[in-house]
MIRO-64918 format. One record per residue (C-alpha): residue in three letters; x, y, z; chain. Coordinates in steps of 0.25 Angstrom, whole numbers, plus 5000, padded with zeros to 4 digits. Last residue first. Layout:
REM MIRO-64918
(pt "ALA" (X Y Z) "A")
...
***
This chain:
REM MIRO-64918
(pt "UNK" (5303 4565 5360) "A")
(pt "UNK" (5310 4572 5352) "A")
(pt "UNK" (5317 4558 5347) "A")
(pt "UNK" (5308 4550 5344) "A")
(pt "UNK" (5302 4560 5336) "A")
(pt "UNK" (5314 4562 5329) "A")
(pt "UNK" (5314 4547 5325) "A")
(pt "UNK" (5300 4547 5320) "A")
(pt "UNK" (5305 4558 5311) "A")
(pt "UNK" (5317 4549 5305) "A")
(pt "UNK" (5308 4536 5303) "A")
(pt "UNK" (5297 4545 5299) "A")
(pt "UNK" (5307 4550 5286) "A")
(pt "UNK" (5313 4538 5285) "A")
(pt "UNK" (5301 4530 5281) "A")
(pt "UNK" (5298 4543 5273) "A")
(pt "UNK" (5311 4542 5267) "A")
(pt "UNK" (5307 4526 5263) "A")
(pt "UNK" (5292 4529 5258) "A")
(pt "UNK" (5298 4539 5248) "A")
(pt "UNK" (5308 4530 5244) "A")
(pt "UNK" (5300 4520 5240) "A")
(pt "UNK" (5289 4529 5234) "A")
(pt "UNK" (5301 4531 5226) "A")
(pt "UNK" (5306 4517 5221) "A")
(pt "UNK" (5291 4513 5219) "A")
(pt "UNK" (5289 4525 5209) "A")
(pt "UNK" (5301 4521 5201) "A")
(pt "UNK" (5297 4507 5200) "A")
(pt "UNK" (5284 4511 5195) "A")
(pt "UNK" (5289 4520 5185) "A")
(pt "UNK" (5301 4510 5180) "A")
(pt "UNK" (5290 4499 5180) "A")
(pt "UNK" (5280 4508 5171) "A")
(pt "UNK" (5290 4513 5161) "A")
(pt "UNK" (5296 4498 5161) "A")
(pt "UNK" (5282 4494 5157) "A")
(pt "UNK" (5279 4505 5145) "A")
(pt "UNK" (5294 4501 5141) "A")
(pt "UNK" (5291 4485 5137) "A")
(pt "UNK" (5274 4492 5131) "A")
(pt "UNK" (5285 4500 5122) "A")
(pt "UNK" (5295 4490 5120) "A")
(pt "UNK" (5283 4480 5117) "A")
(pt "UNK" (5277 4488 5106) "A")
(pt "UNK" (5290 4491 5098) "A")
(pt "UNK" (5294 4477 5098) "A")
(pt "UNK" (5280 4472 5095) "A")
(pt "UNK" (5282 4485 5082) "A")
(pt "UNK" (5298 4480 5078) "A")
(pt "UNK" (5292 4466 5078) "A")
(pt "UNK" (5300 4465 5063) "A")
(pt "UNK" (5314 4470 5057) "A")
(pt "UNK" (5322 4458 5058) "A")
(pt "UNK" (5329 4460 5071) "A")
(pt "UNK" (5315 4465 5076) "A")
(pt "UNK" (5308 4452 5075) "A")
(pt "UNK" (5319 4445 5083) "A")
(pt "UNK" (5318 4454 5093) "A")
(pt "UNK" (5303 4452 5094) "A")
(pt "UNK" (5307 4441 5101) "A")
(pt "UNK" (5308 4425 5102) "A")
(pt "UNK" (5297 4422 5090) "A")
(pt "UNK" (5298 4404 5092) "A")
(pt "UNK" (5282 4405 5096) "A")
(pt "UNK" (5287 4399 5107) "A")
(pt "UNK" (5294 4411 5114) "A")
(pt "UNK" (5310 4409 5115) "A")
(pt "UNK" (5312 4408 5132) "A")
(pt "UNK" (5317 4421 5137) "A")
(pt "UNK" (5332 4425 5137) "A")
(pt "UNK" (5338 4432 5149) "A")
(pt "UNK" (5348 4443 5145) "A")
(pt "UNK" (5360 4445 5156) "A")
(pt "UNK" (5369 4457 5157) "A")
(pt "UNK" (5379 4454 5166) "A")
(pt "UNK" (5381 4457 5180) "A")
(pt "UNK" (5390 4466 5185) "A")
(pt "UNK" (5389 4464 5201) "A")
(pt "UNK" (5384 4450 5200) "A")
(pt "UNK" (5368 4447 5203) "A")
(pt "UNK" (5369 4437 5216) "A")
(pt "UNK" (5367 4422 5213) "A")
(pt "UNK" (5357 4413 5210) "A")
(pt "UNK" (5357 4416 5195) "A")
(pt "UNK" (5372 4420 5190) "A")
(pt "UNK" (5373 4433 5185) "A")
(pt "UNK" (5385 4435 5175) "A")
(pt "UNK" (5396 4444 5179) "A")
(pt "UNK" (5398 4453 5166) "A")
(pt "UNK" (5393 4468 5167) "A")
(pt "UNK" (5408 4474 5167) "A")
(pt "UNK" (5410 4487 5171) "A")
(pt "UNK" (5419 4496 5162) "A")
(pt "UNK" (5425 4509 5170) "A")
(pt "UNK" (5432 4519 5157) "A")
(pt "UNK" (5426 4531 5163) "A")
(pt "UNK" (5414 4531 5153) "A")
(pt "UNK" (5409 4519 5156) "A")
(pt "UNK" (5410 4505 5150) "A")
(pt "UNK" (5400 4494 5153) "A")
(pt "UNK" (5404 4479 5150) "A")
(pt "UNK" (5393 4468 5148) "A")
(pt "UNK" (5392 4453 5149) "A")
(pt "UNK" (5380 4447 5139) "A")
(pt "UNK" (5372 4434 5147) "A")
(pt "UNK" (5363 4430 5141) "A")
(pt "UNK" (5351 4422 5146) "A")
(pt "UNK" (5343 4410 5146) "A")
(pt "UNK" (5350 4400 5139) "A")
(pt "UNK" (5349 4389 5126) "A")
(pt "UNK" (5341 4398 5117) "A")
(pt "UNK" (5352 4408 5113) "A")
(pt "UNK" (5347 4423 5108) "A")
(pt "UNK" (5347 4426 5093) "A")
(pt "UNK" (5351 4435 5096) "A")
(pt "UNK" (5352 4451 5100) "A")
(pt "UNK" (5346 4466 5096) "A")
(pt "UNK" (5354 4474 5106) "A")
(pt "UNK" (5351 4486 5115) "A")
(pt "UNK" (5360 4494 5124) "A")
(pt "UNK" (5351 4501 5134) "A")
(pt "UNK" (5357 4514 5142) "A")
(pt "UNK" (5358 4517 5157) "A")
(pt "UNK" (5359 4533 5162) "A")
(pt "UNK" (5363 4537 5176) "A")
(pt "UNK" (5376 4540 5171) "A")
(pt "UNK" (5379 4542 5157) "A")
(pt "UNK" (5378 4531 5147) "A")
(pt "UNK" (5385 4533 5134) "A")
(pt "UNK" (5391 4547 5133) "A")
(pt "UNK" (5392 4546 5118) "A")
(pt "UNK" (5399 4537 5108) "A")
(pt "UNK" (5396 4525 5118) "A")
(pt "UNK" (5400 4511 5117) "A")
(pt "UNK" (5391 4499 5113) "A")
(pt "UNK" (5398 4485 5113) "A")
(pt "UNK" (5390 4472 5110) "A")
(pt "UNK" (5399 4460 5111) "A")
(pt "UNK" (5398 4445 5106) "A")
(pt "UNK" (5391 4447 5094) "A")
(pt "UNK" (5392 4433 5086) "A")
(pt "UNK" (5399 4426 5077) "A")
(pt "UNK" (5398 4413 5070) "A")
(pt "UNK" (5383 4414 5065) "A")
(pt "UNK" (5378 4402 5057) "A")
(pt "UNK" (5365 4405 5049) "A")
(pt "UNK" (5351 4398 5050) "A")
(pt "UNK" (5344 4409 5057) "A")
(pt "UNK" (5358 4410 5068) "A")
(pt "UNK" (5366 4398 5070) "A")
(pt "UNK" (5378 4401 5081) "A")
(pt "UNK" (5392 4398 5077) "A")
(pt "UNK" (5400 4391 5088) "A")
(pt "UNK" (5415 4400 5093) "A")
(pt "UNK" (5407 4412 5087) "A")
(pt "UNK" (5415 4423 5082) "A")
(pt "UNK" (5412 4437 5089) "A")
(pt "UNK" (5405 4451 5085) "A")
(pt "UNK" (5405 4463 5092) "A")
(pt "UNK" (5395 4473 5091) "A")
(pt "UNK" (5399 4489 5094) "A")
(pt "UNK" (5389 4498 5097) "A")
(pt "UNK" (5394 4513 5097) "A")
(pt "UNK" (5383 4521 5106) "A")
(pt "UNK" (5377 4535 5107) "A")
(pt "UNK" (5366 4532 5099) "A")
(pt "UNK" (5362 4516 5101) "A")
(pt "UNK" (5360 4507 5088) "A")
(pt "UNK" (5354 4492 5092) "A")
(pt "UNK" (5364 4484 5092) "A")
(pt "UNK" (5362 4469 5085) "A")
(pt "UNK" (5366 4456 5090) "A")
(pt "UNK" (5362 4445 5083) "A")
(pt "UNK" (5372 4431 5086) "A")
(pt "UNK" (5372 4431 5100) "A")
(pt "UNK" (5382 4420 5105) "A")
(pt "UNK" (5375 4411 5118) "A")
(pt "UNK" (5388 4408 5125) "A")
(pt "UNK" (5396 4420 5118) "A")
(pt "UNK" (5387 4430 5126) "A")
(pt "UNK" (5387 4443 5122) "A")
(pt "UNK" (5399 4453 5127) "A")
(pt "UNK" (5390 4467 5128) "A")
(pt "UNK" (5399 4482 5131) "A")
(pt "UNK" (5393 4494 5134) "A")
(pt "UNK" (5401 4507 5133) "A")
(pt "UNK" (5401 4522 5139) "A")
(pt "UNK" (5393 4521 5151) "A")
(pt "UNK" (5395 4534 5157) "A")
(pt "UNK" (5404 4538 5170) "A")
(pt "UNK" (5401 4546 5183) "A")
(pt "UNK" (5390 4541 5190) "A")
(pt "UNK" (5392 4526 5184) "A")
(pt "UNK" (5380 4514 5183) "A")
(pt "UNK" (5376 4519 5169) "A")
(pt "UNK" (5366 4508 5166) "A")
(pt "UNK" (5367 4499 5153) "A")
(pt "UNK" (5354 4490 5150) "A")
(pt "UNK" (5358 4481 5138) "A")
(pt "UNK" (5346 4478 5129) "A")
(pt "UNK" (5341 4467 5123) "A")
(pt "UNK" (5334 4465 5108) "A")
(pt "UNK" (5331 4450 5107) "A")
(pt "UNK" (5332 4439 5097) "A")
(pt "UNK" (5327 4424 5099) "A")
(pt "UNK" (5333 4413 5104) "A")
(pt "UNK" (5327 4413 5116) "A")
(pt "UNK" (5320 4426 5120) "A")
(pt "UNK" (5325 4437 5124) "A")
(pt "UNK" (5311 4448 5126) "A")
(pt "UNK" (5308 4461 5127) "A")
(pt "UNK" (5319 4469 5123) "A")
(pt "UNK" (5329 4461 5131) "A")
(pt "UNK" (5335 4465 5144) "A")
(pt "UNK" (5351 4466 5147) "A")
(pt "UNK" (5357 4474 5158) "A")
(pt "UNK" (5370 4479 5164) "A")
(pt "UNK" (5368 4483 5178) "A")
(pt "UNK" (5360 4492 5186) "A")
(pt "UNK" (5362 4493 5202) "A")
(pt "UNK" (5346 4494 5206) "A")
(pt "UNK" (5340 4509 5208) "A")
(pt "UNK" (5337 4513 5222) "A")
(pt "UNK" (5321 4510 5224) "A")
(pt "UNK" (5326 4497 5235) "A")
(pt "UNK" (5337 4505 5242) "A")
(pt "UNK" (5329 4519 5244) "A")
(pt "UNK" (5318 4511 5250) "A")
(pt "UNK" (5327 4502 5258) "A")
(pt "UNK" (5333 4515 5264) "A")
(pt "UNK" (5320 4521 5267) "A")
(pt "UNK" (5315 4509 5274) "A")
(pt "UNK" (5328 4509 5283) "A")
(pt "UNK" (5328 4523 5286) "A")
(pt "UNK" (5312 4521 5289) "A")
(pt "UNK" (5315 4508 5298) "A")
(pt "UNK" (5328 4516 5305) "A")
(pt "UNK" (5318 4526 5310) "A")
(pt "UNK" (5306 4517 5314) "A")
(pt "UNK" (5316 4510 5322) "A")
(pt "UNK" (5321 4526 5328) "A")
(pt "UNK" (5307 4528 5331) "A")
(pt "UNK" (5304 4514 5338) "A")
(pt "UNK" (5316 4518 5347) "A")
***
């Protein structure tokens, strides 16, 4: 009886190992190059996964917020992809560096001229963006994803704190509070031509750390499952024991 316990405990320990390293179901994201600050200028990417065995990601789709209107947003070039910006009358003009701006991007589409994303593969979409709104704390931009065999998933539910993470969330962009020295980001410098080194520097030291975190994580998820088969491996030999005697 005890063997059979210690058994079911290894089985059970190696299936919550495999469970906890298996990789998490990936969405539509949005992270900042650095830093989002209040009402200052940012470079964001869109993180796009290939979620499909059997079909490529072909066309990405952005709708902006008309709540809290954008009125800089500049693509960065990306081989392999059309990017098409669309532009959209303001129903109340924004005031940008002393000027009156009466449209604003509403929608970001890139469409591929190539295989776009293939399975197993994710790409990032990056976008020179602001000047962002100083009266919230996030963004909210819905997103569609094309593939190649026509299906679209819609990345539009939006998360609601307290509450359970929607299947297709939206991406989401959290702001940071504008520095009090009135310089929101190096963003800003670089739309102008300037900060391109402090950029450059803290991409590098930005990549050094996700380098060491993806190592580390990588080496915790297999010493994981090591520990679980071998869990399963006594469990299964303790039983056989048991039972020759």
């Amino acid at each position: 009886m005890k063997a059979s316990r210690i058994a079911a405990a290894g089985a059970a320990a190696g299936v919550t190992v495999l469970a906890l390293s298996a990789p998490a179901f990936a969405h539509v994201t949005v992270q900042p190059e650095g830093t989002a600050a209040k009402g200052g200028y940012a470079v964001v990417d869109f993180k796009v996964p290939n979620e499909r065995d059997d079909a490529s990601t072909t066309k990405l789709e952005v709708n902006f917020p008309t709540d809290h209107p954008l009125a800089s947003v500049m693509p960065e070039p990306m081989p392999g992809w059309k990017i098409e910006v669309t532009k959209s009358k303001l129903d109340k003009p924004l005031e940008m560096h002393g000027e009156k701006i009466t449209e604003a991007v509403s929608k970001v589409t890139w469409t591929a001229d190539g295989k776009g994303i293939e399975p197993g593969y994710f790409e990032k979409f990056p976008l020179s963006v602001g000047q962002l709104p100083e009266d919230t704390d996030q963004l909210v931009f819905k997103a569609l994803q094309t593939y190649s065999n026509k299906e679209v998933v819609r990345w539009i539910e939006v998360p609601q704190k307290g509450q359970e993470e929607p299947d297709n969330p939206a991406p989401v962009l959290e702001l940071s509070a504008a520095s009090e020295d009135g310089h929101h980001d190096n963003a800003a410098d670089d739309a102008s031509g300037t900060g391109s080194a402090e950029k450059a520097s803290a991409t590098a030291a930005d990549s050094a750390s996700s380098d060491d975190t993806d190592t580390t994580a990588r080496v915790l998820g297999i010493v994981g499952i090591v520990v679980g088969a071998a869990g399963v491996a006594y469990g299964v030999l303790a039983g056989r024991r048991h039972t020759n005697a």
